[in-house]
DONU-808703 format. One line per 3 residues: number of its first residue (from 1); their letters; for each residue x, y, z of N, C-alpha, C. Coordinates in nm, 4 decimals, padded with zeros to 6 digits. Each point is the difference from the previous one (the first is absolute). Last residue first. Layout:
<pagus>
NUM	a	X:Y:Z:X:Y:Z:X:Y:Z | ...
</pagus>
This chain:
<pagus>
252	xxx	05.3477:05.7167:08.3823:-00.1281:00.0551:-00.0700:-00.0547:-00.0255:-00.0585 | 00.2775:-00.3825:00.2512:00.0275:00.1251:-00.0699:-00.1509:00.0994:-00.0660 | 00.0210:-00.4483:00.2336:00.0022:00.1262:00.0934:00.0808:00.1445:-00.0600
249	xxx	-00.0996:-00.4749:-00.1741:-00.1136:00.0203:00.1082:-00.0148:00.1086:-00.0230 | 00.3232:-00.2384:-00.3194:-00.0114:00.0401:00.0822:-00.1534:00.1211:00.0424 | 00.1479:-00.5609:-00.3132:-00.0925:00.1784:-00.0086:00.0355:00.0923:00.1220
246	xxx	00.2708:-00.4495:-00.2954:-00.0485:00.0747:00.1488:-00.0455:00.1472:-00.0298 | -00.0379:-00.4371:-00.3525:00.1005:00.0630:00.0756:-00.0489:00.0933:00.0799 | -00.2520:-00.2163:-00.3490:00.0925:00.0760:-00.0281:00.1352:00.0433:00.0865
243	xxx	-00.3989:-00.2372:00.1352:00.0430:-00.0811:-00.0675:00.1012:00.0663:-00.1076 | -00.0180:00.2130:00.5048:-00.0442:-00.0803:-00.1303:-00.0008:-00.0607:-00.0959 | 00.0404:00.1912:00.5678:00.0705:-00.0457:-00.1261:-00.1096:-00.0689:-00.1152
240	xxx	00.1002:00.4111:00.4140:-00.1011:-00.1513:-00.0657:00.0527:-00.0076:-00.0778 | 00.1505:00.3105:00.4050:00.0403:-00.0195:-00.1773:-00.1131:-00.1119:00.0213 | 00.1895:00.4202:00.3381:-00.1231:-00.0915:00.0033:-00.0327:-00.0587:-00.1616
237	xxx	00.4298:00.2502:00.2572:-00.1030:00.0233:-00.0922:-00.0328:-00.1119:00.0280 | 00.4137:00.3244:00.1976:-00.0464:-00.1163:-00.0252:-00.1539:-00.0025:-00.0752 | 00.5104:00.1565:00.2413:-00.0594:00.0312:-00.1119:-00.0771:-00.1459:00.0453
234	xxx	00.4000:00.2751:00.3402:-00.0891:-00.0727:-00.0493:-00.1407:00.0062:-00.1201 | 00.5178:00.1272:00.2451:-00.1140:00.0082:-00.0569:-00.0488:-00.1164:-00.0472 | 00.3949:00.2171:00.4257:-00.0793:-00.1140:-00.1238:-00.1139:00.0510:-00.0547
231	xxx	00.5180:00.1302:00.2558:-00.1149:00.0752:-00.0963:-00.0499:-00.1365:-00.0358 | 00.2879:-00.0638:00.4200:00.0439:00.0331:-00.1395:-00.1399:00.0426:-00.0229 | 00.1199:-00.2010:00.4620:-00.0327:00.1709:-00.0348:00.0032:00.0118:-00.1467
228	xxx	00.0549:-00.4179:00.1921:00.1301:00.0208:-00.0238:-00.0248:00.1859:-00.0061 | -00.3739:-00.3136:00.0175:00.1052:-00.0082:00.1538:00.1146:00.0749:-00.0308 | -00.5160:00.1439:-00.2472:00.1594:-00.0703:-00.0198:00.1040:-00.0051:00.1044
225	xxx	-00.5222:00.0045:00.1024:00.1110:00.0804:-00.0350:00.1074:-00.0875:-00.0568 | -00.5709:00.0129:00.1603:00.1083:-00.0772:-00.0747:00.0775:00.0975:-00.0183 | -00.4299:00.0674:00.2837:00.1211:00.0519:-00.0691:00.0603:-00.1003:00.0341
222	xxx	-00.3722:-00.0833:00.2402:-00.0328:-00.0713:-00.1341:00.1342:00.0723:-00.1114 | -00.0343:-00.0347:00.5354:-00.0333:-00.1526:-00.1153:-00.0154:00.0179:-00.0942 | 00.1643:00.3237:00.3184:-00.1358:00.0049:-00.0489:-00.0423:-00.1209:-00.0537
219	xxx	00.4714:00.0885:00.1133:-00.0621:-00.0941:00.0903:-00.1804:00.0320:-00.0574 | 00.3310:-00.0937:-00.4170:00.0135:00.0900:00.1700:-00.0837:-00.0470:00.0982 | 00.2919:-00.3503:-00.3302:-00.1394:00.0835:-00.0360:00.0130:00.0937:00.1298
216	xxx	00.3533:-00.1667:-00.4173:00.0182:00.0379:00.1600:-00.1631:00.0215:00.0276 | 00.2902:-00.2378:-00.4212:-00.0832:00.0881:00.0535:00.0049:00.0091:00.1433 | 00.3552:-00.1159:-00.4806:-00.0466:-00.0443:00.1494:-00.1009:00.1178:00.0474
213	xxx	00.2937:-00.0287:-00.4122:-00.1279:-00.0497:00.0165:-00.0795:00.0365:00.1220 | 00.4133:00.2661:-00.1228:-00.0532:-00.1402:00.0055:-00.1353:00.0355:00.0185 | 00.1185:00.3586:-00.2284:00.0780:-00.0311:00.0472:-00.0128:-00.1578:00.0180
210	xxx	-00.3031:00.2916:-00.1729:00.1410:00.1000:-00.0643:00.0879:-00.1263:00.0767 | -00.4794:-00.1836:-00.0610:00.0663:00.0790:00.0671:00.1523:00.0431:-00.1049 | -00.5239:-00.1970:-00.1490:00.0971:00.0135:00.0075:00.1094:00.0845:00.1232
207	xxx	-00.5230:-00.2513:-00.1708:00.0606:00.0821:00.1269:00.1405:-00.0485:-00.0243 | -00.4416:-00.0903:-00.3214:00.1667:-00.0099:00.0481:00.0161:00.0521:00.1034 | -00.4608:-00.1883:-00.1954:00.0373:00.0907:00.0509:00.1716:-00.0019:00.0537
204	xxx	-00.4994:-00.2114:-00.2126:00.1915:-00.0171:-00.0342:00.0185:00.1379:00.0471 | -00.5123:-00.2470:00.0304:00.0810:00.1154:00.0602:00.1511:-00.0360:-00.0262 | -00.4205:-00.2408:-00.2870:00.1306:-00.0123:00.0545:00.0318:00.1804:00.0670
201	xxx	-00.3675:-00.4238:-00.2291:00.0477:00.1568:00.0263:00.0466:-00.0534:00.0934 | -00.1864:-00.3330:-00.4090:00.0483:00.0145:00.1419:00.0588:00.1826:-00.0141 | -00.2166:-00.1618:-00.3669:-00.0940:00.0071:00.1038:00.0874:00.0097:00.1575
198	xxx	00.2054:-00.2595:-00.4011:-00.0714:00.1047:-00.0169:-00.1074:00.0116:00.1129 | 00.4475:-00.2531:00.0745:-00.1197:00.0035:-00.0386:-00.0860:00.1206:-00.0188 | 00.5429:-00.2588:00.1531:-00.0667:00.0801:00.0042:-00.1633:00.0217:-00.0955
195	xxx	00.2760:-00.3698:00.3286:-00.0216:00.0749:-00.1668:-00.0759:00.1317:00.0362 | 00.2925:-00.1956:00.4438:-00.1247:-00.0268:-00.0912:-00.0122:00.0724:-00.1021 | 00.4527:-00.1108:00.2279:-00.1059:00.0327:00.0404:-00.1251:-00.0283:-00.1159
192	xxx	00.4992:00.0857:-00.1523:-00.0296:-00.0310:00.1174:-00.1782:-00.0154:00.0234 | 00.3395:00.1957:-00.3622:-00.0444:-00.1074:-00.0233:-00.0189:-00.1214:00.1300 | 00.3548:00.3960:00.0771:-00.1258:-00.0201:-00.1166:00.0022:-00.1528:00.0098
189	xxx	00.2218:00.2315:00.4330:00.0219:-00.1051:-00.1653:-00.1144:00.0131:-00.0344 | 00.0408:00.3908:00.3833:-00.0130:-00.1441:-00.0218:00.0517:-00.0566:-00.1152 | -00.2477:00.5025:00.1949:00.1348:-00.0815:00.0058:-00.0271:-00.1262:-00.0474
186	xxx	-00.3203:00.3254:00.1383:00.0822:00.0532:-00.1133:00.1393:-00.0263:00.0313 | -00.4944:-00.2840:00.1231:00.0857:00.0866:00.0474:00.1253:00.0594:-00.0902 | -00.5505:-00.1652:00.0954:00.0985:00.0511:-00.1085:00.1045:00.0748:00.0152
183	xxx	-00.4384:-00.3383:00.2269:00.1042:00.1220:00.0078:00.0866:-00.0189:-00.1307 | -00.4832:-00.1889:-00.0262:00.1607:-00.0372:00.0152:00.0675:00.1429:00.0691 | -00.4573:00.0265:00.1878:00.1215:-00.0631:-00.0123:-00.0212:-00.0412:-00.2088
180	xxx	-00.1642:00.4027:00.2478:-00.0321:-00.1069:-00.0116:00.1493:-00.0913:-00.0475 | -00.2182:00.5332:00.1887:00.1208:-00.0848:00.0094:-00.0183:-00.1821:-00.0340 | -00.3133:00.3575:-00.0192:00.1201:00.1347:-00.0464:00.0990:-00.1362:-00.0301
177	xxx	-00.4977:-00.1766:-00.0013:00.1103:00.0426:00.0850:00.1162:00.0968:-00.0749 | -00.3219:-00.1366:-00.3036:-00.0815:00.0223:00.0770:00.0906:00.0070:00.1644 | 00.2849:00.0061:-00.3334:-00.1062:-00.0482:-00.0626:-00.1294:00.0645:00.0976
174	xxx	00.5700:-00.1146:-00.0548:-00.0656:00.0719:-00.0073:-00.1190:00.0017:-00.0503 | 00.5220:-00.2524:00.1378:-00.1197:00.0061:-00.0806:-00.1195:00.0998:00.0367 | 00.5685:00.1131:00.0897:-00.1545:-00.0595:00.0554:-00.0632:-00.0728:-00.1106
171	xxx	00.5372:00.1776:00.1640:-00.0907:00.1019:-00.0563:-00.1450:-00.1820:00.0297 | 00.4182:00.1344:00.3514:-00.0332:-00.0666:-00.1747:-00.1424:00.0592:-00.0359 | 00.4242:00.0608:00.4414:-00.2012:00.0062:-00.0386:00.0545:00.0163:-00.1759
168	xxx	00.3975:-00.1795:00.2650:-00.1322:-00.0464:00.1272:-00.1509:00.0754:-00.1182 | 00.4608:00.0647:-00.2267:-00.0682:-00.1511:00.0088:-00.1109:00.0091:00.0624 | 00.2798:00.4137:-00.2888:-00.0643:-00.0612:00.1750:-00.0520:-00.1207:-00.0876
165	xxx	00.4356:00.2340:-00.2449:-00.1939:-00.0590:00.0208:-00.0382:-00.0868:00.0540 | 00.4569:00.3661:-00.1090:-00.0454:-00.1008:00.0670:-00.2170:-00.0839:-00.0269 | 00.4396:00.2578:-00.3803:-00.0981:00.0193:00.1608:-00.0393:-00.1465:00.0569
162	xxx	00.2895:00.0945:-00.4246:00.0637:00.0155:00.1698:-00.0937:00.0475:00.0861 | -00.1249:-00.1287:-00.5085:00.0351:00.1947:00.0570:00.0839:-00.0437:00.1343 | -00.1264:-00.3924:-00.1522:00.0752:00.0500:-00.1033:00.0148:00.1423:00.0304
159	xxx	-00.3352:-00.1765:00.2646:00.1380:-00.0764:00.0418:00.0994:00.0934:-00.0905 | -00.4360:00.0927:-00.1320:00.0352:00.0697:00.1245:00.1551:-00.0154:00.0627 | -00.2300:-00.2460:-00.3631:00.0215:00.1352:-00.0419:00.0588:00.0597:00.1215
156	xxx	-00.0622:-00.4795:00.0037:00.0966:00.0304:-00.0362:00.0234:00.1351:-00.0795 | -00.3652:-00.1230:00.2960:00.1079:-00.0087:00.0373:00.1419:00.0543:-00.0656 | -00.4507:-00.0064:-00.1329:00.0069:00.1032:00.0389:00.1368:00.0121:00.0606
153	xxx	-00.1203:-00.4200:-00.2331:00.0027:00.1814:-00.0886:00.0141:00.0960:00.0811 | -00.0684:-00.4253:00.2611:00.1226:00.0033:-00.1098:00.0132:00.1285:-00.0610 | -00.4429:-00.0126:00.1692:00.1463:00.0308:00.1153:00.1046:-00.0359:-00.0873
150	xxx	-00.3474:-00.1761:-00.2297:00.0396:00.2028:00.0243:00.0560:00.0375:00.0812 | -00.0442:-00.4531:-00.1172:00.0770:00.0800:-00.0872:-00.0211:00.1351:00.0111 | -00.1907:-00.3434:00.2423:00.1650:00.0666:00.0522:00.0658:00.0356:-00.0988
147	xxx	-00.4623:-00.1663:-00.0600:-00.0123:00.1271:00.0949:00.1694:-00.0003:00.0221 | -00.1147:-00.1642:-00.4450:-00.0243:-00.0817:00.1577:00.0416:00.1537:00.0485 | -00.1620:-00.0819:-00.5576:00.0792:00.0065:00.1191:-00.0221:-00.0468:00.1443
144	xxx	-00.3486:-00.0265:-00.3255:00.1507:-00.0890:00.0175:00.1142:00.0071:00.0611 | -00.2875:00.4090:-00.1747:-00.0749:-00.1122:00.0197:00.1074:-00.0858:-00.0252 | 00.1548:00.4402:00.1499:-00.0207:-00.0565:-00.1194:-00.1032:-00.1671:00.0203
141	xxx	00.2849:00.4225:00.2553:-00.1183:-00.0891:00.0207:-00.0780:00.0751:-00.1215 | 00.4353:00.1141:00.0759:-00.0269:-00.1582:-00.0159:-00.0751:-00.0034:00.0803 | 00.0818:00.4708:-00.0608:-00.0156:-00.0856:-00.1350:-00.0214:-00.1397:-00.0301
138	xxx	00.0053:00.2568:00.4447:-00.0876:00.0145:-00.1078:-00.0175:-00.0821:-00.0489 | 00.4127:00.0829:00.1916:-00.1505:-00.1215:00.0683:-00.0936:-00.0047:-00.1027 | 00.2883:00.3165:-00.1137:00.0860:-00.1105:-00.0547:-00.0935:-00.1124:00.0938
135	xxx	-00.1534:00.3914:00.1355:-00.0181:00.0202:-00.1366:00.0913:-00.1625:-00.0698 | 00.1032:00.1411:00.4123:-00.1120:-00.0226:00.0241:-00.1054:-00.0465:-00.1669 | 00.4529:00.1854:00.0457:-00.0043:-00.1695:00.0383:-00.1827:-00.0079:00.0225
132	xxx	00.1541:00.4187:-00.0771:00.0621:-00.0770:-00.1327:-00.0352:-00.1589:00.0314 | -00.1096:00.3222:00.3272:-00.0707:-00.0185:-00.1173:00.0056:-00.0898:-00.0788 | 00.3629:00.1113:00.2823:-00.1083:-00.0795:00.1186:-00.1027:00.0099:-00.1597
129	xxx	00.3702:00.2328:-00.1141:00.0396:-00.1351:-00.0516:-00.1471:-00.0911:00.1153 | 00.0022:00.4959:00.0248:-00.0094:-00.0448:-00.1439:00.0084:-00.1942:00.0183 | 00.0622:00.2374:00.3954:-00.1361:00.0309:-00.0485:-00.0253:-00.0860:-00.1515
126	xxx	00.4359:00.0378:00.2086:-00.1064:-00.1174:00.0377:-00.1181:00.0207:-00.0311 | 00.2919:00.3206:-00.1588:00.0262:-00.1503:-00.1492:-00.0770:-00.1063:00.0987 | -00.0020:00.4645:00.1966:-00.0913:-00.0223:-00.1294:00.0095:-00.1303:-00.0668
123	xxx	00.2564:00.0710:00.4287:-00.1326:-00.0224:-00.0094:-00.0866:-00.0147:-00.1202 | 00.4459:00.1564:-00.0018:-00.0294:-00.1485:00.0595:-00.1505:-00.0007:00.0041 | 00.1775:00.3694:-00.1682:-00.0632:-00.0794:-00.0606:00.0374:-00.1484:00.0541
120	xxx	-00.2119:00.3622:00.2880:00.1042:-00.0143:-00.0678:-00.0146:-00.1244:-00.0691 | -00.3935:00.3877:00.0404:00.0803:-00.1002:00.0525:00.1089:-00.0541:-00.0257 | -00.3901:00.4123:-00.0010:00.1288:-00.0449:-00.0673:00.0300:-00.0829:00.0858
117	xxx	-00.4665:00.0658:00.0371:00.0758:00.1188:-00.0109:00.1017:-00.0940:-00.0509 | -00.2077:-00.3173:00.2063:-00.0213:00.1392:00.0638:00.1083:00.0434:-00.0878 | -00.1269:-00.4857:-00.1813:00.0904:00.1162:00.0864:-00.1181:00.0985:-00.0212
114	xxx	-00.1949:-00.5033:-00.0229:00.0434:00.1280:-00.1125:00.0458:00.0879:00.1177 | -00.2281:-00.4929:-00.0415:00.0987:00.0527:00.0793:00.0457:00.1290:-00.0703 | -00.5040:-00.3864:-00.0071:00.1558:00.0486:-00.0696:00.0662:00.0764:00.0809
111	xxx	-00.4316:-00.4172:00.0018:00.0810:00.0789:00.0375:00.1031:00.0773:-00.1235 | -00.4989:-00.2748:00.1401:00.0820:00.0623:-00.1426:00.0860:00.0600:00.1031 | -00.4709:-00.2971:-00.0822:00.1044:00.0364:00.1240:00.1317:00.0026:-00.0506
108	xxx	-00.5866:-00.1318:-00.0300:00.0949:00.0707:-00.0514:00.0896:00.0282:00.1303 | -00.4652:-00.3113:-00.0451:00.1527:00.0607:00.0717:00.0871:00.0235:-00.1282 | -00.5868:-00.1497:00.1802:00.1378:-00.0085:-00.1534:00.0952:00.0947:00.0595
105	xxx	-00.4371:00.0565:00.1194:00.0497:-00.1173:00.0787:00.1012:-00.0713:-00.0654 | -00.2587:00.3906:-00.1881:-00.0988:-00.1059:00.0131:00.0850:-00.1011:00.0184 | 00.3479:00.3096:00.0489:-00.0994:00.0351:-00.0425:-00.0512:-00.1530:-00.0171
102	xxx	00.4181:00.2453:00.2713:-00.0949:-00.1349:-00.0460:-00.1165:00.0765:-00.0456 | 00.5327:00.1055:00.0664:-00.0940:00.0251:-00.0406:-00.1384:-00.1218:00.0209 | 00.5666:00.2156:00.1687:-00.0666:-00.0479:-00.1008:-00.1457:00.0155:00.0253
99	xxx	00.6095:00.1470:00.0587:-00.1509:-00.0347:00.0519:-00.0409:-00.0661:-00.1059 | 00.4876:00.2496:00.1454:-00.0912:-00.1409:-00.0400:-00.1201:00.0093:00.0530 | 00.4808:00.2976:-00.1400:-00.1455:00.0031:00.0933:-00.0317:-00.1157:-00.0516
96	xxx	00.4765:00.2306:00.1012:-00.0546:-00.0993:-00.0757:-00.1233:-00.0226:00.0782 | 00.3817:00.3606:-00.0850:-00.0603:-00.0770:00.0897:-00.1163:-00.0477:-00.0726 | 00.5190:00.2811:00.0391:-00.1245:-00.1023:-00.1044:-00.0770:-00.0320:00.1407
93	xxx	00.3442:00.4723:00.0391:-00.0733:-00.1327:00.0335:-00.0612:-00.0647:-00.0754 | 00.1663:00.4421:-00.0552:00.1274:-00.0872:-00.0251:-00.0637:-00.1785:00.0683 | -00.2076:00.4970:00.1479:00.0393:-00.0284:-00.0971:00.1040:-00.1285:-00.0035
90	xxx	-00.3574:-00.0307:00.2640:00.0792:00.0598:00.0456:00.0753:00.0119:-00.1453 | -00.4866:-00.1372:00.3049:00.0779:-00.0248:-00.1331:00.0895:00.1006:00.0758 | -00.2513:-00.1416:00.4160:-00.0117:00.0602:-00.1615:00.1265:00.0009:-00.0865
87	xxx	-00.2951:-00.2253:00.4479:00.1366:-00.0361:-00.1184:-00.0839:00.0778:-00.0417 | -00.2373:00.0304:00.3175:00.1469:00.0410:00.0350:00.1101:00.0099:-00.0562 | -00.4878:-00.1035:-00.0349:00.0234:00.1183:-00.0660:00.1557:00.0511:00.0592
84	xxx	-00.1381:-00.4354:-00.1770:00.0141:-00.0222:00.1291:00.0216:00.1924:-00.0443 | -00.0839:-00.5618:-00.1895:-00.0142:00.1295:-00.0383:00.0077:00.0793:00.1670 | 00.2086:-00.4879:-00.0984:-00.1319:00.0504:00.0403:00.0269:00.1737:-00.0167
81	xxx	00.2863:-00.4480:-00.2298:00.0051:00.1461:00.0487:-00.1196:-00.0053:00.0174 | 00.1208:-00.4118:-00.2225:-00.0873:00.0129:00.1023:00.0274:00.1565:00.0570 | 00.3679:-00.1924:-00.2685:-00.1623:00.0119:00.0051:-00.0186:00.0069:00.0705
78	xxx	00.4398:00.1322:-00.0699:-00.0203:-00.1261:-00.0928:-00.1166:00.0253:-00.0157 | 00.3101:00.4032:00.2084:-00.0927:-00.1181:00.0352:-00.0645:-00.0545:-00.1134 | 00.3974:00.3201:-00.0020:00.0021:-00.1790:00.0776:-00.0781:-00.0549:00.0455
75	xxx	-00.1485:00.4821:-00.2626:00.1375:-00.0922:00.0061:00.0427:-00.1201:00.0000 | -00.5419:00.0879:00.0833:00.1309:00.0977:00.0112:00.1177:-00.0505:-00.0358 | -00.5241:-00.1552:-00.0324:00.0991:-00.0564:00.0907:00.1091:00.0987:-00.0973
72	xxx	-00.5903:-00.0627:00.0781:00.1315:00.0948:-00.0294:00.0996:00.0186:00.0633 | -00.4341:-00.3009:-00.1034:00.0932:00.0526:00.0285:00.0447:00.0428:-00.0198 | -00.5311:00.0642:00.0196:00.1506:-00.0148:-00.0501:00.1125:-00.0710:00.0627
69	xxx	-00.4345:00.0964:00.1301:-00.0770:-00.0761:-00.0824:00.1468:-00.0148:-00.1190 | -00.0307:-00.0352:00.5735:00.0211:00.1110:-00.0938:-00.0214:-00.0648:-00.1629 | 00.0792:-00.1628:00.4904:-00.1042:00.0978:-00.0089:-00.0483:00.1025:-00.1012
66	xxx	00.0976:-00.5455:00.1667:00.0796:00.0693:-00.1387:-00.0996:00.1058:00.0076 | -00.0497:-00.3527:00.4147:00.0127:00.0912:-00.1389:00.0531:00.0809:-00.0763 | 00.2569:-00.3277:00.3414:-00.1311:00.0964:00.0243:-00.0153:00.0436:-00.0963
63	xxx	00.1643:-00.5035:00.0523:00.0584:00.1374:-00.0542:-00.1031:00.0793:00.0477 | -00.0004:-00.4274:-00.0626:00.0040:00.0289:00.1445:00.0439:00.1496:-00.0052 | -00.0862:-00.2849:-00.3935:00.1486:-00.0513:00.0691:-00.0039:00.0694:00.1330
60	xxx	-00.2442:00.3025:-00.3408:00.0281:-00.1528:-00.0140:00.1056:-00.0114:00.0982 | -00.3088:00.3979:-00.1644:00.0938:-00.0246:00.0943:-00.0101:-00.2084:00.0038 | -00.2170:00.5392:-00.2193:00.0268:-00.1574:-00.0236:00.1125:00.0149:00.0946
57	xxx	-00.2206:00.3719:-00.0334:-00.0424:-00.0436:00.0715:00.0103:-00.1795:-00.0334 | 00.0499:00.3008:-00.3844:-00.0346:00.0121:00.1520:-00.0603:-00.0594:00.0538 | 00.1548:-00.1359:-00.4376:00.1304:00.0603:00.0900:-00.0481:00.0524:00.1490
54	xxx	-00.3045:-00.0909:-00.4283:00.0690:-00.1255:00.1053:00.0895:00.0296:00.0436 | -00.4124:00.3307:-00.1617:00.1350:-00.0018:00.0424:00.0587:-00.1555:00.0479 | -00.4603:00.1699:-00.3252:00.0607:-00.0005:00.1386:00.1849:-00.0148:-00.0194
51	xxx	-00.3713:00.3118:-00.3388:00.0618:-00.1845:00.0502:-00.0161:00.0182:00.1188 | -00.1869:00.3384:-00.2777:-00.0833:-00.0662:00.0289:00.0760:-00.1452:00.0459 | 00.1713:00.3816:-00.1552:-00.0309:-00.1021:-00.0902:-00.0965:-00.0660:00.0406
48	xxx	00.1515:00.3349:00.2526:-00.0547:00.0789:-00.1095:00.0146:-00.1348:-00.1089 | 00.1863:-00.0531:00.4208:-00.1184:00.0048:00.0395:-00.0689:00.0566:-00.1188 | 00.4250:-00.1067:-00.0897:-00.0744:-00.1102:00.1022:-00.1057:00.0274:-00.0663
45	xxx	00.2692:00.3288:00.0083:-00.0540:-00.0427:-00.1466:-00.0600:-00.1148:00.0346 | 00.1545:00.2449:00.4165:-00.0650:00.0403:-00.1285:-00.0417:-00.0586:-00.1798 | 00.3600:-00.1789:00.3342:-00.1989:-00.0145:00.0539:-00.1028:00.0732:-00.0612
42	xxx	00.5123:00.0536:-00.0811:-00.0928:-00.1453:-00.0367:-00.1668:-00.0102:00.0433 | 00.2363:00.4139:00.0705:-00.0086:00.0166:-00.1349:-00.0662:-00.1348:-00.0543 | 00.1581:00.0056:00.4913:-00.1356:00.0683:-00.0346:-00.0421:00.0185:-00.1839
39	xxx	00.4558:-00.1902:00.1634:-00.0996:-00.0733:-00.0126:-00.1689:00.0466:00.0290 | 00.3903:00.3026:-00.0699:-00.0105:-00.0970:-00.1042:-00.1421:-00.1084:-00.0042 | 00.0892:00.2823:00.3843:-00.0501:00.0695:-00.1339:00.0240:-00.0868:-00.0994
36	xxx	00.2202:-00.1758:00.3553:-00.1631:00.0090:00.0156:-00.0190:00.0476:-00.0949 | 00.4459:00.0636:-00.0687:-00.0745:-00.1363:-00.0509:-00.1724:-00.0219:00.0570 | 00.2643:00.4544:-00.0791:-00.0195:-00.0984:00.1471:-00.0577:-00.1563:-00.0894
33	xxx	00.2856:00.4990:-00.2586:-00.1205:-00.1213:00.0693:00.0088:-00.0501:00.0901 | 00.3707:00.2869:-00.1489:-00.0839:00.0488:00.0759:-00.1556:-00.0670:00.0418 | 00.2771:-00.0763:-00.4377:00.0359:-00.0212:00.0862:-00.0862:00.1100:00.1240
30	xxx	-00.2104:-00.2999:-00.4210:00.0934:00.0641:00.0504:00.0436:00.0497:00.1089 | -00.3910:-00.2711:-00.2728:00.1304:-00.0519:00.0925:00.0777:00.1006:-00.0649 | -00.4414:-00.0144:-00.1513:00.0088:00.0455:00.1018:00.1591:-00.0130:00.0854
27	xxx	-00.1569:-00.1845:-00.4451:00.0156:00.1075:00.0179:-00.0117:00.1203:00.0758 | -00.0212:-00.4761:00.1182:00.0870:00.0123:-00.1004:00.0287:00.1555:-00.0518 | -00.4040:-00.1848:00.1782:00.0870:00.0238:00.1133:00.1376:00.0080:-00.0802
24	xxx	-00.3616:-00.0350:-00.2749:00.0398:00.1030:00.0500:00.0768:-00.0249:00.1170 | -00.0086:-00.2972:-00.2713:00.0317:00.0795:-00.0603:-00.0266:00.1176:00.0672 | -00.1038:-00.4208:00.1909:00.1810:00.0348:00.0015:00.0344:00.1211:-00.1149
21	xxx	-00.5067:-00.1200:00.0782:00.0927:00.0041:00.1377:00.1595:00.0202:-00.0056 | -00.2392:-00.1379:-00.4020:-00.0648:00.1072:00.0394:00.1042:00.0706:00.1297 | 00.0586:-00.4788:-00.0904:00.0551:00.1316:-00.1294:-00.0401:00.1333:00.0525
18	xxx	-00.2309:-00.3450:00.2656:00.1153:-00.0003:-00.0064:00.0494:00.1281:-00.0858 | -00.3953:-00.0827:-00.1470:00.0221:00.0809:00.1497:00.1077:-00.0181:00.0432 | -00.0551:-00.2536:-00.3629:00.0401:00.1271:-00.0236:-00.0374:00.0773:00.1093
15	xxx	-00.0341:-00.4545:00.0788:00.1650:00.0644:-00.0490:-00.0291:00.1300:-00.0537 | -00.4282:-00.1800:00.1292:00.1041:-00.0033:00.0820:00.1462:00.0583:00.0036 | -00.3073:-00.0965:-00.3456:-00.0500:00.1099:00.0494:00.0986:00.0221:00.1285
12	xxx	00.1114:-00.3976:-00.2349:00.0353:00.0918:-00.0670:-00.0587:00.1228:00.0486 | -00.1284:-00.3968:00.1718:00.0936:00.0489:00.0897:00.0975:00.1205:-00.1018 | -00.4412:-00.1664:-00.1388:00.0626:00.0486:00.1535:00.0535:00.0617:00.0259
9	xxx	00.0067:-00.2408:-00.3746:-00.0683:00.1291:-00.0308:00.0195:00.0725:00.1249 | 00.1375:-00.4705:00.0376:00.0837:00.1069:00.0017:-00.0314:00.1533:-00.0668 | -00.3443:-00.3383:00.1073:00.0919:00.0479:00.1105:00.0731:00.0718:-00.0379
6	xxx	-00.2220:-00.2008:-00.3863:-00.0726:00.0848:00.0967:00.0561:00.0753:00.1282 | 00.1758:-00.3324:-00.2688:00.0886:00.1387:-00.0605:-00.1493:00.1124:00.0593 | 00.1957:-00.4320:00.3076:-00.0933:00.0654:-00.1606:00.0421:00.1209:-00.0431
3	xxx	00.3425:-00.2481:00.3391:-00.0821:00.0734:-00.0348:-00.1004:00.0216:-00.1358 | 00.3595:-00.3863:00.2855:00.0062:00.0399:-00.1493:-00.2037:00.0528:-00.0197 | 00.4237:-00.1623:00.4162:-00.1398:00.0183:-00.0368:-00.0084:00.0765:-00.1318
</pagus>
């Protein structure tokens, strides 16, 4: 679907509530937190923009609602973490928040992953190189391109470091749903799938692991873990593309 540049005004009010939301919960992550407290810091700017939340109380696929307007997934968990005043930070932990935004019915939806305090530098080069690919998505969406050139890009940044990158959840189209189809997954051969077009938006979102690929889900239905226990992060942004090339949503 290929947005007016009326909508994506939108969904630009949108992404910066997004932005908003990960800058301060961001300078809230250290150790002795509770991720609830994290995700109270989300509901607060929420409610002081005047948005809503598509993270609460969403539940697809038979799932029980999503009670929280964050995730916040720890170490070996991928996505979906539910906030919880039981998890608290710990020095030497990443953890990776995801949320998002609707304003006048337009979706924003932005993830990133940043250490507690000092981490090792295993972790810093997945932190670093999970970006790097997300950002190498980015860049091919370019009018003409095809949607498997950003999984290609993200692939062969992540692969080339020796990490793994989940298959089962891909990143989205984005619009008046959080979740619209093409999916966009961060794998594959370039030059796949449908052109790319000004006006189309895009959730690209990597989910890298330290180790294999492979996921595990818990019994809550909605924590994703790495099966193997390794460190994953995850990065992500809400992009349109233009006749210049790709605008991101969800930066300040």
């Amino acid at each position: 679907m290929r947005r007016t540049a009326e909508e994506i005004a939108k969904m630009r009010k949108a992404g910066k509530v997004v932005a908003e939301m990960h800058a301060r919960i961001a300078e809230a992550i250290r150790p002795g937190v509770s991720t609830a407290a994290l995700d109270r810091i989300g509901r607060e700017v929420i409610e002081r923009n005047g948005a809503r939340s598509n993270f609460l109380g969403y539940g697809p696929h038979g799932l029980p609602p999503f009670p929280a307007v964050i995730c916040a997934s720890p170490n070996s968990v991928i996505v979906h973490g539910i906030p919880d005043e039981e998890v608290v930070l710990e020095e030497g932990d990443i953890i990776s928040i995801d949320c998002g935004a609707i304003v006048q019915g337009y979706h924003g939806d932005a993830a990133f992953t940043a250490g507690v305090g000092s981490i090792s530098a295993e972790a810093e080069k997945l932190l670093r190189v999970t970006e790097e690919s997300l950002w190498a998505g980015i860049d091919q969406m370019q009018d003409g391109n095809r949607i498997s050139d950003i999984g290609h890009a993200v692939q062969t940044v992540a692969e080339g470091a020796g990490f793994g990158v989940v298959r089962e959840y891909v990143g989205h189209g984005i619009g008046t749903a959080m979740h619209e189809k093409p999916e966009v997954p961060n794998y594959g051969e370039p030059g796949k799938g449908p052109r790319l077009r000004p006006g189309n938006c895009f959730a690209v979102e990597p989910m890298v692991n330290a180790g294999l690929p492979a996921t595990r889900a818990l019994a809550d239905g909605w924590t994703v873990v790495t099966a193997d226990g390794s460190l994953s992060a995850h990065f992500e942004h809400t992009i349109t593309i233009t006749p210049d090339g790709p605008e991101v949503l969800t930066l300040p």
